[in-house]
N, C-alpha and C positions, 0 to 999 in steps of 0.2 A: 159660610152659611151657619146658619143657628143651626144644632144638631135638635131636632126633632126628637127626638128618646129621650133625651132627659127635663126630667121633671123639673120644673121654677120652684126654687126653695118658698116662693109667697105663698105656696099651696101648701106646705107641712105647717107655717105657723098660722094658717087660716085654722087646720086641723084643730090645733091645738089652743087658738084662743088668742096668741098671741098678735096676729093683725091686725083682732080687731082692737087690743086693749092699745097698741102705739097708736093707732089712729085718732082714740079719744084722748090719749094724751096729747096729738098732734094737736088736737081740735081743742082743750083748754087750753092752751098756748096761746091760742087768739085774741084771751082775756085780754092780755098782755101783749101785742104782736111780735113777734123776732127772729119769723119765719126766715127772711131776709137779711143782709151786712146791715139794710137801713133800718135795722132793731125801733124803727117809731116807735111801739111802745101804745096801739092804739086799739082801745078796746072794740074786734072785729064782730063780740059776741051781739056788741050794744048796737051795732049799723055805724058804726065807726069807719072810715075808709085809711085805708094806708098809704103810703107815699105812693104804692103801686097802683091805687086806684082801687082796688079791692076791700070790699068788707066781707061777713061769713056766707054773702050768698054766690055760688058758685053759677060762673058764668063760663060758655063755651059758645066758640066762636063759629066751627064746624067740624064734622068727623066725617072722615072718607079713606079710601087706600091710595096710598099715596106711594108714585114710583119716582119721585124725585130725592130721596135719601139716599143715602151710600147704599152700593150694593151688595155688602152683606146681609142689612135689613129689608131689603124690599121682593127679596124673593121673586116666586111667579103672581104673588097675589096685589102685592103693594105695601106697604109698611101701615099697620092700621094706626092710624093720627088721631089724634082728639088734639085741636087746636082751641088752645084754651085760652080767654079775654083778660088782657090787663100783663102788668110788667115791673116788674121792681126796675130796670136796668132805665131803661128810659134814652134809648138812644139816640141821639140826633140825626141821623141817617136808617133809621131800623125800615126795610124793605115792607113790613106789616104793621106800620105806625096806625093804620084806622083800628085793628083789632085791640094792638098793646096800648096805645098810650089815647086813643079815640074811644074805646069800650065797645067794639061791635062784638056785639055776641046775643046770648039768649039766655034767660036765667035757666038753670036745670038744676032738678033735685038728683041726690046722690044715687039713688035707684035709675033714675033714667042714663046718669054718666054710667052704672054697669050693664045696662042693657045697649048702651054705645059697642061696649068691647066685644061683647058677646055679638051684636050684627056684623063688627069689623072680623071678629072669629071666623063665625060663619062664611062669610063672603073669600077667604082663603087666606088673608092674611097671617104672616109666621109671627107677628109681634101686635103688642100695642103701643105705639110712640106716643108718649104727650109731652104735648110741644110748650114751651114754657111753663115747666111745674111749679117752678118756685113760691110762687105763695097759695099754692092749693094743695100742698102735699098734703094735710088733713083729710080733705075733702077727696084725694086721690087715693087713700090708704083704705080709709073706711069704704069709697065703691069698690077697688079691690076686692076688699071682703065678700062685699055683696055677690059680685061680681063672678067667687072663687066659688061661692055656694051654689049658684047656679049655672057653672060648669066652666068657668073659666078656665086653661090650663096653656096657655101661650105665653111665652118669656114676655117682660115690662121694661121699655126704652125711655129710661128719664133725659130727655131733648132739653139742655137748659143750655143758658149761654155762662155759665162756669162760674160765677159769681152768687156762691153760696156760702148758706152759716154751717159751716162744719159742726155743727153742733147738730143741726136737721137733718144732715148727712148720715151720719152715724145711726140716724135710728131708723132711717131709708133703708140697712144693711140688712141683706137676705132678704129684701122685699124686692127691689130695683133690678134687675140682672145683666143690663148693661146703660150705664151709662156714656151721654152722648153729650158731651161740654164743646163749648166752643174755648178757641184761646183769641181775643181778640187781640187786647195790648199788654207789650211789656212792661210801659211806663203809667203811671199812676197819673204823669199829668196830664196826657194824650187822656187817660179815660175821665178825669176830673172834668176834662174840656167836653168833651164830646156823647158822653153818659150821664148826665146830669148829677155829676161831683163822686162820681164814684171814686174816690182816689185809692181807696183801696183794694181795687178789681186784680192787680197782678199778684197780690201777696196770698189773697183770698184765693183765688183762681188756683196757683200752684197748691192750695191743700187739697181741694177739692178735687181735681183730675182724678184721673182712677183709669179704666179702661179704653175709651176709643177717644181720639181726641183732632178736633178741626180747626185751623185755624184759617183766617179771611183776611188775604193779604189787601190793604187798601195803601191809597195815592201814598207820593212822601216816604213812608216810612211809620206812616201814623201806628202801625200796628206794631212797631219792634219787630217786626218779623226774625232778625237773625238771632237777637236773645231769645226768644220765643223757644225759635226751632233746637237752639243751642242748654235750651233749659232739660228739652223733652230728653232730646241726649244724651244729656246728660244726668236724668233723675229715673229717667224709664228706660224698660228693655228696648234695644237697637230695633226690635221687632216691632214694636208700638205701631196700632195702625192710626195713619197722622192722615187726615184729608186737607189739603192744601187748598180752600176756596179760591178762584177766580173772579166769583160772582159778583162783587164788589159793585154797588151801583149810587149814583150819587139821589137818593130819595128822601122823602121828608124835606127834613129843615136843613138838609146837606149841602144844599149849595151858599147855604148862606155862613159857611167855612172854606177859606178859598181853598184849604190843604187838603178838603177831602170830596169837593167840587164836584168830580171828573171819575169815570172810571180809572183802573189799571191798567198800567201799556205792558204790553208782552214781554218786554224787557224788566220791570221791573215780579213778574208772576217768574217770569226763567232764573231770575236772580235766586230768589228762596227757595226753588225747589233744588236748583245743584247747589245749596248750600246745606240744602237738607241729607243731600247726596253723600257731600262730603265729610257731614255730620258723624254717617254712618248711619241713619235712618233705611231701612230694608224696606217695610211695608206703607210705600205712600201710596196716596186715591190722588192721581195728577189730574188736575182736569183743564182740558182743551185751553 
């Protein structure tokens, strides 16, 4: 569990000035877009959209507490969510394709995403989760801010699926307090094929990780799972908490990939976890 007594470092640089001045650097960045691996390069200030589907007005899809996250974040209250519209990754199977790559959502000003945190606060939530940050970290830094002034004080869950510009990363530090990446594939052409050309999601992926990390075993093998598990292994402590998804469902455009068609048979979910075992991995979320 999140230890309650200590302070989230976004609150000393709110103090001090610094939150809010990375946010407006985040937020000229847009000029130019690069939020994202897919660096377009598309000016978000002008109502320009990005390959993500996003231009600079921020879109959110819903916010509520939510007890379907691992259970160190969801506490007694629920993990406060702000599920946020639009996606860089663009997945052919992604379980929320009407929000990410459909645009369901609602336009909100940066004021009302921090009067978001502050109702998910209130209501008992130990955290704020936002669910696909990737191309609103601007837009997430700056409510922060707002957010901190008007009492905010509950740790910040950046929910992304792991394919990020390390370069955005960096300047997330000491604002973020746990990061929550997915690991989906080991191989570049699995993710070229099935993420809309992402060929670069494994190489990216491993800079990015950092503290809590999940990965979603699907049909085949599509995910590498044993490089995956054998990466963590071997680059992070044996303690690393690793949540081994089950949930694998064949949604969206999934079925029209014979390889990733069909759910996961229990045999191949038993597979990766005693190989996780054998890894020497201590802290896994196994689920049913």
């Amino acid at each position: 569990m999140i230890d309650p007594i200590v302070e989230p470092s976004y609150l000393e640089l709110h103090r001090t000035g610094e939150l809010q001045k990375r946010g407006e650097a985040l937020w000229r960045s847009m000029e130019s877009c690069e939020l994202c691996p897919r660096m377009c390069g598309v000016n978000k200030l002008k109502g320009e959209k990005g390959y993500c589907g996003a231009d600079s007005q921020l879109m959110i899809s819903s916010f509520h507490q939510h007890y379907g996250e691992e259970e160190p974040l969801v506490g007694r209250g629920g993990s406060g969510t702000i599920f946020l519209t639009h996606c860089s990754l663009r997945c052919v199977f992604c379980s929320n394709w009407e929000i990410s790559q459909g645009g369901r959502g609602s336009k909100r000003t940066l004021e009302e995403m921090a009067d978001m945190m502050l109702v998910l606060q209130d209501s008992g939530c130990p955290n704020i989760n936002f669910v696909t940050p990737t191309h609103y970290s601007p837009h997430i830094v700056l409510a922060v801010d707002i957010a901190a002034r008007k009492g905010l004080h509950i740790p910040l869950v950046y929910n992304t699926c792991g394919w990020e510009h390390v370069e955005i990363i960096k300047e997330l530090e000491g604002i973020m307090d746990i990061y929550l990446p997915d690991f989906k594939y080991a191989d570049g052409e699995m993710a070229d094929r099935y993420s809309s050309g992402a060929l670069t999601y494994p190489e990216l992926t491993k800079k990015a990780l950092l503290e809590m990390i999940r990965h979603l075993v699907m049909p085949n093998n599509v995910s590498g799972s044993k490089e995956v598990i054998s990466w963590i292994a071997g680059n992070l402590p044996k303690d690393t908490y690793v949540n081994i998804m089950s949930q694998y469902r064949p949604l969206y455009k999934a079925r029209d990939y014979p390889k990733i068609a069909r759910r996961i048979s229990s045999e191949e979910y038993t597979m990766v976890v005693e190989w996780a075992r054998q890894e020497g991995l201590t802290n896994l979320n196994i689920q049913g």
